[in-house]
C-alpha positions as CSV (number, residue, x, y, z in Angstrom):
1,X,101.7,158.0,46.2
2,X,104.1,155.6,48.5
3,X,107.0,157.1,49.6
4,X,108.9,155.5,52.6
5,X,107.0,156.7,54.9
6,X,104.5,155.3,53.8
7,X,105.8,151.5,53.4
8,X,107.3,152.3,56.7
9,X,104.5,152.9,58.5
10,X,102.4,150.3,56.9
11,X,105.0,147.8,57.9
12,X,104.6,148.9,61.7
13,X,100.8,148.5,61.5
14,X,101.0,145.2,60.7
15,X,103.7,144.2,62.9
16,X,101.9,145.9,65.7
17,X,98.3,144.2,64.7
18,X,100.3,140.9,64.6
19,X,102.0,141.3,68.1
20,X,98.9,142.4,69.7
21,X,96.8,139.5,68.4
22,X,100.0,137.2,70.1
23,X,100.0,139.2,73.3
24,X,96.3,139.2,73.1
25,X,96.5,135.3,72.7
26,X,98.7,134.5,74.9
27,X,98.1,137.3,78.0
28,X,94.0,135.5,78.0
29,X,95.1,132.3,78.2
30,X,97.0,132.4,81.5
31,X,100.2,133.2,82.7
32,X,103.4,134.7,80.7
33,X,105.5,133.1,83.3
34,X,103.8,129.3,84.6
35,X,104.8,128.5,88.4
36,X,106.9,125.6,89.2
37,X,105.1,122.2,89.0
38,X,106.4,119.7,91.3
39,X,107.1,116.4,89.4
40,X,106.9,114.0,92.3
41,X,105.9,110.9,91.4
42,X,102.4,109.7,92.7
43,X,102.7,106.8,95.4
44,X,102.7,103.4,94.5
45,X,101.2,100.8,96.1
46,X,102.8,96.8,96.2
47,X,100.9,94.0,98.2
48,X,102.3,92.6,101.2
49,X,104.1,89.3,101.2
50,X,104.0,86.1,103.4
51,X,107.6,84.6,102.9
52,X,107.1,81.0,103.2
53,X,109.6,80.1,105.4
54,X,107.7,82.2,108.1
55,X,105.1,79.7,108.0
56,X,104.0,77.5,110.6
57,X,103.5,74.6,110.2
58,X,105.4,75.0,107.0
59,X,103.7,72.5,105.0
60,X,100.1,73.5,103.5
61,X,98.6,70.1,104.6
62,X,98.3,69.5,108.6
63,X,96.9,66.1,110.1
64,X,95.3,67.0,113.4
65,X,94.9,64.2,115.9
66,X,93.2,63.2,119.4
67,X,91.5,66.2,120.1
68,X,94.7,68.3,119.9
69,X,94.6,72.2,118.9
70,X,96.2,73.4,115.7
71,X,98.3,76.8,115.5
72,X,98.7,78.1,112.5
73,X,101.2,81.3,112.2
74,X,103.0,83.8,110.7
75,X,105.5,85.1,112.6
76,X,106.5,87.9,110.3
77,X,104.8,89.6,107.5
78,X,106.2,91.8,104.8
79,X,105.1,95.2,102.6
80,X,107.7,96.8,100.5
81,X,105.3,99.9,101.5
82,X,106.0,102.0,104.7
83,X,102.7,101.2,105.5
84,X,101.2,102.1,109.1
85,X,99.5,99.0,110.0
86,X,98.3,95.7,107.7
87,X,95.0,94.1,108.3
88,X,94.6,90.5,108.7
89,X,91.4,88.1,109.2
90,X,91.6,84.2,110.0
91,X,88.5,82.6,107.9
92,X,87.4,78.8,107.4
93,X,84.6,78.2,104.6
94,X,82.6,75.8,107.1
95,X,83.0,78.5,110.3
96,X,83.3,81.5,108.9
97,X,85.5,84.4,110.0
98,X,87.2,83.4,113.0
99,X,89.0,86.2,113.8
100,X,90.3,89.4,112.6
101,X,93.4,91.9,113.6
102,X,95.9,94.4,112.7
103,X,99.4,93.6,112.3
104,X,102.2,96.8,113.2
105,X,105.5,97.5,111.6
106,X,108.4,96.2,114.2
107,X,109.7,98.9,116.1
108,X,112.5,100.6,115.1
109,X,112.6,100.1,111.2
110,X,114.9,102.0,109.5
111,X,115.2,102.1,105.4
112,X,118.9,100.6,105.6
113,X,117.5,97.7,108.3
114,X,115.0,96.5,105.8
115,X,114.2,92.6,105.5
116,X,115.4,91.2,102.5
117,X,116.9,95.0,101.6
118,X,113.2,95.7,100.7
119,X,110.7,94.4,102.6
120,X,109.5,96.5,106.1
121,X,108.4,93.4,108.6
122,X,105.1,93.4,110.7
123,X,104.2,91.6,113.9
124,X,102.6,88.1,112.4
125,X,99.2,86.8,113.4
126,X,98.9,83.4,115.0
127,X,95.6,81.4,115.2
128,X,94.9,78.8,117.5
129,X,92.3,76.0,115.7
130,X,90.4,73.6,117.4
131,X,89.7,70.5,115.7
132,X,86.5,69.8,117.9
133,X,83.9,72.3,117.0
134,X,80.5,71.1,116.6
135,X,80.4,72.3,112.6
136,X,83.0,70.0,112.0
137,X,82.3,66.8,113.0
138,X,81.9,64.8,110.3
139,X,83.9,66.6,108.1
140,X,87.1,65.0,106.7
141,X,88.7,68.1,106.3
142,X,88.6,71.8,106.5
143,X,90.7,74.9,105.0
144,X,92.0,77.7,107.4
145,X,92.2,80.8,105.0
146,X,94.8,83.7,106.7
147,X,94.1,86.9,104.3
148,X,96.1,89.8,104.7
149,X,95.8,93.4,103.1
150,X,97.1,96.9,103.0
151,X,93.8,97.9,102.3
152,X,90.4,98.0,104.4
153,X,89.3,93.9,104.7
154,X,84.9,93.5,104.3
155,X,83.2,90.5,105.2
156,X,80.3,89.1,103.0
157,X,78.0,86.2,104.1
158,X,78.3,84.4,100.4
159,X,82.7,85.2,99.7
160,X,83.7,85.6,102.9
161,X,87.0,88.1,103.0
162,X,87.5,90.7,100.4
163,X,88.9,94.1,100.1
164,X,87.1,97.1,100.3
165,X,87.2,98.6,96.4
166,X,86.4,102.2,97.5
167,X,90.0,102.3,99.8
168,X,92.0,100.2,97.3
169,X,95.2,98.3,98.1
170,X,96.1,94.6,98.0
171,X,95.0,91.2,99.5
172,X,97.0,88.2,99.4
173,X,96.5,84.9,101.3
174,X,97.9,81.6,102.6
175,X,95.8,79.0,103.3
176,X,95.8,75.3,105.4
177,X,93.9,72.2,104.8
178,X,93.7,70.6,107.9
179,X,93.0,66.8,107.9
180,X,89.9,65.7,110.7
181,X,90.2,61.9,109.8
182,X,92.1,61.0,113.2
183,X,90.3,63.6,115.6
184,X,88.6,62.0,118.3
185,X,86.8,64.6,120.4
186,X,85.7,63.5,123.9
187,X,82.3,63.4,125.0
């Protein structure tokens, strides 16, 4: 026989079986309450920059002559980035690495005294290239390669400069072909 108390109490057992099965759900699978999670955005990473009217010489093609020396520079280099320090390495195909370095931000950088309104500016490399090595005589020409990155630089006897792929970041070069037709090197 149902009576109300019945229908009553059959309505709370199922309403109870159905709220512990939720609680049960949702009490094992973590927290009622989640902590905060903190949104902030993961860093990204831009190469650095060469701005072409830091060059020098500012044309890609230099005719070296007599036995004259060559400098080839960069006064200022650029990384959107607030990086600590960019790495830079000097390389010619026919001598190899010539020389590396590590280029530091300008002293006193502040956000609103950034080049350009976004660049931060780094102490450029200069390179001083002597026409009258022994590996290039006889040559009619030869590329100096700068390469510069806000990653770690590796040196390999077949390519020559690359980034490290384990410590990531960007590599970006200029490059000068320096003509040896009119070097005369002395005896």
């Amino acid at each position: 026989m149902f009576n109300a108390l019945n229908i009553t109490m059959a309505r709370f057992l199922s309403l109870s079986t159905v709220s512990g099965v939720l609680l049960c759900g949702i009490t094992s699978s973590g927290c009622l309450i989640s902590p905060p999670i903190d949104l902030e955005d993961p860093r990204e990473n831009s190469p650095p920059f060469i701005h072409e009217d830091r060059v020098s010489p500012g044309t890609t093609r230099v005719v070296a002559s007599g036995d004259s020396n060559v400098t080839l520079s960069v006064d200022t280099l650029y990384d959107p980035d607030n990086e600590e320090e960019l790495e830079y390495a000097w390389y010619s195909p026919t001598l190899g690495t010539l020389r590396t370095g590590t280029a530091y931000p300008v002293a006193g950088q502040d956000e609103d005294q950034l080049s350009y309104g976004i660049f931060y500016s780094f102490d450029g490399p200069s390179y001083v290239f002597s026409p009258c090595q022994s590996a290039l005589q006889g040559r009619q020409s030869e590329t100096v390669w700068l390469y510069v990155t806000d990653g770690e630089l590796q040196f390999t006897s077949n390519e020559g400069v690359q980034i490290d792929p384990d410590k990531g970041g960007f590599i970006i070069s200029w490059s000068w072909v320096i003509d040896l037709g009119d070097v005369v090197c002395g005896g």
